[in-house]
C-alpha positions as CSV (number, residue, x, y, z in Angstrom):
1,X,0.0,0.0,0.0
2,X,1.6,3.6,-0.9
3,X,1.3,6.0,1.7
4,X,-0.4,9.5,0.5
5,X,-0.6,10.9,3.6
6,X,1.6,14.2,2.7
7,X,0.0,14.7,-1.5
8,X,-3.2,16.4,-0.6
9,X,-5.9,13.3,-1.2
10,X,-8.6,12.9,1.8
11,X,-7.3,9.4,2.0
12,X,-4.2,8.7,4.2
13,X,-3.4,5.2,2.2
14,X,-4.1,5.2,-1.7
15,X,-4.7,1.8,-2.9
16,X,-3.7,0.5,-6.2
17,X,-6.8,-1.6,-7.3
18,X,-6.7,-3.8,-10.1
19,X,-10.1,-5.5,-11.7
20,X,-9.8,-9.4,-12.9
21,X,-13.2,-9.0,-14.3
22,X,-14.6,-5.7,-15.9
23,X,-18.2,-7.0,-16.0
24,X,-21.1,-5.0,-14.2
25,X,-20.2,-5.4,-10.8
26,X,-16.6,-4.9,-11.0
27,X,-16.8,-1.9,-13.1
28,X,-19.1,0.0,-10.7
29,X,-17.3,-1.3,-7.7
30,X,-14.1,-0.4,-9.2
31,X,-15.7,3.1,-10.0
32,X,-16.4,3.7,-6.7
33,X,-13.2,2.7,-4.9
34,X,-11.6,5.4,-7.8
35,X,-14.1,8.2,-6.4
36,X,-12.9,6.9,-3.1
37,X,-9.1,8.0,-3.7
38,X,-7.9,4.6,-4.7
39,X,-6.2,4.4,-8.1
40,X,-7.5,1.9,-11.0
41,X,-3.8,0.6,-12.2
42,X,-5.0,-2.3,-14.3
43,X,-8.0,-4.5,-15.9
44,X,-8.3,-8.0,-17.1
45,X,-11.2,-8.3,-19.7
46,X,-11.5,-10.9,-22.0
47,X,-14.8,-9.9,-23.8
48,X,-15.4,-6.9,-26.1
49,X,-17.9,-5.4,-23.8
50,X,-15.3,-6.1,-21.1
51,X,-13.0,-4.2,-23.0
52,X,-14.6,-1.6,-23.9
53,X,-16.1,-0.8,-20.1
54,X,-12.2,-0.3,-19.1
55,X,-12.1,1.6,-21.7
56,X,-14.9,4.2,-21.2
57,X,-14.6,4.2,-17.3
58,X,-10.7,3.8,-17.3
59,X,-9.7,5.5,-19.6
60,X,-5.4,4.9,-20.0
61,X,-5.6,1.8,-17.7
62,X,-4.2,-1.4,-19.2
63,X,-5.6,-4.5,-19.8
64,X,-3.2,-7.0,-18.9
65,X,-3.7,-10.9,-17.7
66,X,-4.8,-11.6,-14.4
67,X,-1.6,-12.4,-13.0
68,X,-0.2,-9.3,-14.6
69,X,-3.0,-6.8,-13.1
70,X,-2.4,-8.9,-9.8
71,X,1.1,-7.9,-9.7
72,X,0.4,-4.3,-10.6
73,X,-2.3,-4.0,-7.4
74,X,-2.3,-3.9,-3.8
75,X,-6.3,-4.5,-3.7
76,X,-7.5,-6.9,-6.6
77,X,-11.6,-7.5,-7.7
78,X,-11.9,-10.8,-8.6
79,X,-15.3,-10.0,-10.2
80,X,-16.5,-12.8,-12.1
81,X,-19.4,-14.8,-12.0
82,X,-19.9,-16.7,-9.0
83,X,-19.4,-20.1,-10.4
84,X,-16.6,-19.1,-12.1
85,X,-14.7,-18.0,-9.1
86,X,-13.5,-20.6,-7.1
87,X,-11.7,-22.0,-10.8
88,X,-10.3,-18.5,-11.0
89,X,-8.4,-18.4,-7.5
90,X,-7.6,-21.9,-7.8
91,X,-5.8,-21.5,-11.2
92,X,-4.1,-18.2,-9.8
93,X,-2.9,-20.0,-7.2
94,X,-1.4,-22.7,-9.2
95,X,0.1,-20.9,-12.1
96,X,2.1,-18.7,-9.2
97,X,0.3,-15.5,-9.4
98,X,1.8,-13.2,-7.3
99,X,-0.9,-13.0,-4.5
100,X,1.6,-12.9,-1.0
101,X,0.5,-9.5,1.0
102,X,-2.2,-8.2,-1.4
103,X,-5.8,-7.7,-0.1
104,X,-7.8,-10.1,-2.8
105,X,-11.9,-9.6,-3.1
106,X,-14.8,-10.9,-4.6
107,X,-17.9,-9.7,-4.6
108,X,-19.9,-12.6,-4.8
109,X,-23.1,-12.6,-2.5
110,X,-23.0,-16.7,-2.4
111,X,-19.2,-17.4,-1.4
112,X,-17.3,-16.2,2.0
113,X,-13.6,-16.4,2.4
114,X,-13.6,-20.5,1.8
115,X,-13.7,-20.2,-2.0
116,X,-10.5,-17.7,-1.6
117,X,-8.6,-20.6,0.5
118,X,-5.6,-21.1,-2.2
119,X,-4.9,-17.4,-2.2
120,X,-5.2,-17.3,1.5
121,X,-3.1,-19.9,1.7
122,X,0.1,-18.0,-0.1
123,X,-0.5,-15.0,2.4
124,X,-3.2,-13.2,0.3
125,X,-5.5,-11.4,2.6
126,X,-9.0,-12.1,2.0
127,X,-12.2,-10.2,1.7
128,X,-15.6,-10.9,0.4
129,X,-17.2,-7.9,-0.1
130,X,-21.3,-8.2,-1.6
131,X,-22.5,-4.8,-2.8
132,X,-26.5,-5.3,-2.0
133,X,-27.5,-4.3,-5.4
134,X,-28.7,-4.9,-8.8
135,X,-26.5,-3.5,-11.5
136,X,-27.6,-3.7,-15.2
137,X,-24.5,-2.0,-16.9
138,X,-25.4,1.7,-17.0
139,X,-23.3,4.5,-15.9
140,X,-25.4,5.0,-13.1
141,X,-24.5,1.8,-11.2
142,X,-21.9,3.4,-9.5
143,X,-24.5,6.2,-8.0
144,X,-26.5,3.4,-6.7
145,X,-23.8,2.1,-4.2
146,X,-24.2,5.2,-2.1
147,X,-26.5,4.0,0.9
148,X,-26.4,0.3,0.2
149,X,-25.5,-2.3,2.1
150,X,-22.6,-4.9,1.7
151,X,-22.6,-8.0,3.1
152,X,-18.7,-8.6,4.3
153,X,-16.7,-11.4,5.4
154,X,-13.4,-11.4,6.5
155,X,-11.0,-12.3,9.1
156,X,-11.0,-10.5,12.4
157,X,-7.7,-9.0,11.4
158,X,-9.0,-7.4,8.0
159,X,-12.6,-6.4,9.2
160,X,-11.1,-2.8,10.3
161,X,-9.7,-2.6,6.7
162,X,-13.2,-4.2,5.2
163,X,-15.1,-0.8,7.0
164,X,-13.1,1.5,6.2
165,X,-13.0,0.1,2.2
166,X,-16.9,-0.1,2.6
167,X,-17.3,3.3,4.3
168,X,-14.9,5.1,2.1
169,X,-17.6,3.5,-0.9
170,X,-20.5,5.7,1.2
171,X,-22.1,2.5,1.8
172,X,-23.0,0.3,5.4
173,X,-20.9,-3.1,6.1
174,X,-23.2,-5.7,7.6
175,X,-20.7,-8.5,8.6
176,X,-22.2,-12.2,7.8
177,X,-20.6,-14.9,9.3
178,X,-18.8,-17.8,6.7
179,X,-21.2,-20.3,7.6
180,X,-24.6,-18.1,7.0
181,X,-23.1,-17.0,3.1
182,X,-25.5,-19.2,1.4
183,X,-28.4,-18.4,3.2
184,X,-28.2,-14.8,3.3
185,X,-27.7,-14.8,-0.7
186,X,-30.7,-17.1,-0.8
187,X,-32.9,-14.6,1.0
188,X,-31.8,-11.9,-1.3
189,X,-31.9,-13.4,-4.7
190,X,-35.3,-14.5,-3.9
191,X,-36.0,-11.2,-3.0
192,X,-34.7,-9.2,-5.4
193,X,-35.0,-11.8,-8.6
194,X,-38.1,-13.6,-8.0
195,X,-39.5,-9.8,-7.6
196,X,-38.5,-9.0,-11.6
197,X,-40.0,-12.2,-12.5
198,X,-42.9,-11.6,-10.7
199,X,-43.9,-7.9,-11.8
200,X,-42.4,-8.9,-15.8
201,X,-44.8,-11.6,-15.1
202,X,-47.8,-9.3,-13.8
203,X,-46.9,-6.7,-16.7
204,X,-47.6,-9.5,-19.1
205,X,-50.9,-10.9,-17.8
206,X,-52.5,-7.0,-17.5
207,X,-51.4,-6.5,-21.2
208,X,-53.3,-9.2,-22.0
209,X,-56.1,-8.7,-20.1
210,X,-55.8,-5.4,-22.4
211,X,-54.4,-2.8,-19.7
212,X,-52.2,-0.5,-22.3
213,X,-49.7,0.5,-19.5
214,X,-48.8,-2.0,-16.9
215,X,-46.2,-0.9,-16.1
216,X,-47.8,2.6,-15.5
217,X,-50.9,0.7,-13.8
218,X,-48.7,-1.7,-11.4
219,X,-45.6,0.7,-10.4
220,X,-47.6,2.5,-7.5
221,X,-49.2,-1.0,-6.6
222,X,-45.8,-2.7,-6.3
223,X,-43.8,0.5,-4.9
224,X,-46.6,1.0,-1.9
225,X,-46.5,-3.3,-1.5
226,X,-42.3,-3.2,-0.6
227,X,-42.6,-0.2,0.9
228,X,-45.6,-1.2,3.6
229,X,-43.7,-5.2,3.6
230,X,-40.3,-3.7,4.7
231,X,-42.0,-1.2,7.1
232,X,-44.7,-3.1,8.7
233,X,-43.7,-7.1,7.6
234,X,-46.6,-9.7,7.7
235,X,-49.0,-7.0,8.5
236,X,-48.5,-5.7,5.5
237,X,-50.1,-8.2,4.0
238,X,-53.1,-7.7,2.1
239,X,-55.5,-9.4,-0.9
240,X,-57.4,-12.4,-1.0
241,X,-55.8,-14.7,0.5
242,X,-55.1,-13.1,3.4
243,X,-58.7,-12.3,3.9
244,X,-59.9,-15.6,3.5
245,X,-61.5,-15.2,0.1
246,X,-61.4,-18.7,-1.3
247,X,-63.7,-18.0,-4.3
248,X,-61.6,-15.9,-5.1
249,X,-58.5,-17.4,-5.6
250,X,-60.8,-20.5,-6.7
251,X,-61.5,-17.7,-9.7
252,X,-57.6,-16.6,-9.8
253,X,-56.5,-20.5,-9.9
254,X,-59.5,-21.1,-12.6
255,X,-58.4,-18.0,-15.4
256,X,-54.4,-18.6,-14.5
257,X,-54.7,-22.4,-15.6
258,X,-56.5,-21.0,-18.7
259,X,-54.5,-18.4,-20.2
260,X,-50.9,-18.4,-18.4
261,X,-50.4,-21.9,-17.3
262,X,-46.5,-21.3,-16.7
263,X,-47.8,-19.1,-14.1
264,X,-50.0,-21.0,-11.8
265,X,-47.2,-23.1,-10.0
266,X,-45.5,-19.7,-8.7
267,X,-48.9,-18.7,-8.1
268,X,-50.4,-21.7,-5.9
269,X,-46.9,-21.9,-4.4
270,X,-46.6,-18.1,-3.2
271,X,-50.7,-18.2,-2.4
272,X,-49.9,-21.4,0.0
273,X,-46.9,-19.5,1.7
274,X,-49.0,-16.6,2.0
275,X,-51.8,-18.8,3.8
276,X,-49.3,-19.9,6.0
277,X,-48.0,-16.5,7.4
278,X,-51.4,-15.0,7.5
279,X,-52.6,-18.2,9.9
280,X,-49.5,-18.0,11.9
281,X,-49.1,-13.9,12.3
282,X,-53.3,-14.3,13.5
283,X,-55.0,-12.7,10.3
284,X,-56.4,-15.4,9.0
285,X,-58.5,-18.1,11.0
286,X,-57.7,-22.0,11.0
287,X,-61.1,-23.0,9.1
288,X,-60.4,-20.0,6.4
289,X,-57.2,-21.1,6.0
290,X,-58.2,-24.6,5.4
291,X,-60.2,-23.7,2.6
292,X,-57.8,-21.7,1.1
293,X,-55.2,-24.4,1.0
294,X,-58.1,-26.9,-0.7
295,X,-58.3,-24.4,-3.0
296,X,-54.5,-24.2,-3.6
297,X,-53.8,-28.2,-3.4
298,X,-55.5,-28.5,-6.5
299,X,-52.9,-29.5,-9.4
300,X,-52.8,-28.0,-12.3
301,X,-54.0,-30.1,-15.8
């Protein structure tokens, strides 16, 4: 790490950071670790969209191999894909990548530090660092990271140096313990994923039903729903099923099977989940809730 105490930068220790991975994520994390203070000093990117993201938000910075950009850092992104990742540090490892004394990061929500084990064990220094957010490639990812959470693992030596990297980002560090990674990325994919797939899904089913907006007609809908479920959790919970109304998802169950098909197994599985946290929270009573889930156990032809 150089020392940039005495050059005039708000940061007392710039930090060389090199990217093995200009995709999405990496780019806007890299971003902001530049707005930070740190320095981008090198890029692996293997595709032409890789390339051409170092090139429009690094401008001047190489693209070298990984080992090359690895040797050039003193913090490196390993910001691939998540399956892709534990091949990565395991190859890097072998082929005798310089990794001794450098702080190496991924920012996969799934892994913790065990997927970084072959660095670790030639004295890298290991962080997993998961910026709680979606990122679809625009140049306003980076702006998103301000407020976020990220969900950090690392040892209890580096989780001073995990803060302040997190901090520095203007974002919150919410440490997660190695053995609760794949369970906290569970709860958020399902969140945040199943969510698209739900309103895309919604969107489809209204412009069909000849609604010319849906988007338009579901945003407030949807927007009021997250807002009053993050707020007020199962109380927030509203609709047919946690009134009671079996008819009415009798009629739901009846017109889904009829023109969207692919959509009734999310639907009778959500609706049964939904049955269950209304019984247990007290909003719905044993008998209507018995009569929802007849309703729901029927299987689609």
């Amino acid at each position: 790490m150089t020392s940039d105490a005495t050059s005039g930068h708000r940061h007392p220790a710039q930090l060389r950071v090199g990217v093995v991975g200009a995709g999405r994520v990496g780019t806007a994390f890299a971003t902001a670790l530049s707005r930070a203070g740190h320095r981008v000093v090198a890029a692996s990117a293997v595709s032409l969209a890789s390339r051409q993201r170092v090139e429009r938000f690094f401008p001047g910075t190489p693209i070298r191999q990984p080992a090359d950009v690895i040797e050039a850092a003193d913090l490196v992104l390993l910001t691939v894909p998540d399956d892709a990742l534990g091949g990565l540090v395991s190859g890097l490892a072998a082929t005798g990548a310089p990794l001794a004394g450098r702080l190496i990061a991924h920012a996969s929500g799934r892994h913790g530090l065990a997927v970084l084990q072959p660095a670790t064990r030639l004295a890298a220094l290991p962080l997993a660092l998961h910026p709680v957010m979606t990122f679809t490639g625009r140049p306003d990812d980076v702006d998103r990271m301000a407020g976020i959470c990220f969900g950090v693992t690392a040892p209890e030596a580096l989780r001073p140096v995990a803060e302040v990297l997190v901090v520095e980002m203007g974002a919150e560090p919410v440490f997660i313990e190695e053995e609760y990674r794949g369970l906290y990325h569970a709860a958020l994919a399902g969140a945040a994923n199943h969510l698209v797939t739900q309103v895309v899904q919604a969107c489809d089913l209204l412009a069909e039903a000849g609604v010319p907006k849906p988007a338009r007609m579901l945003g407030p809908l949807v927007s009021a729903a997250l807002d009053n479920a993050l707020r007020l959790g199962d109380a927030a919970l509203t609709g047919p099923v946690a009134r009671g109304d079996a008819e009415t998802v009798a009629t739901h169950v009846s017109v889904l099977r009829d023109a969207a098909p692919e959509a009734l197994p999310s639907y009778l599985a959500l609706a049964r989940l939904t049955a269950s946290r209304a019984m247990a929270s007290g909003m719905l009573s044993p008998p209507d809730a018995q009569r929802l889930l007849d309703v729901l156990a029927e299987v689609p032809r």
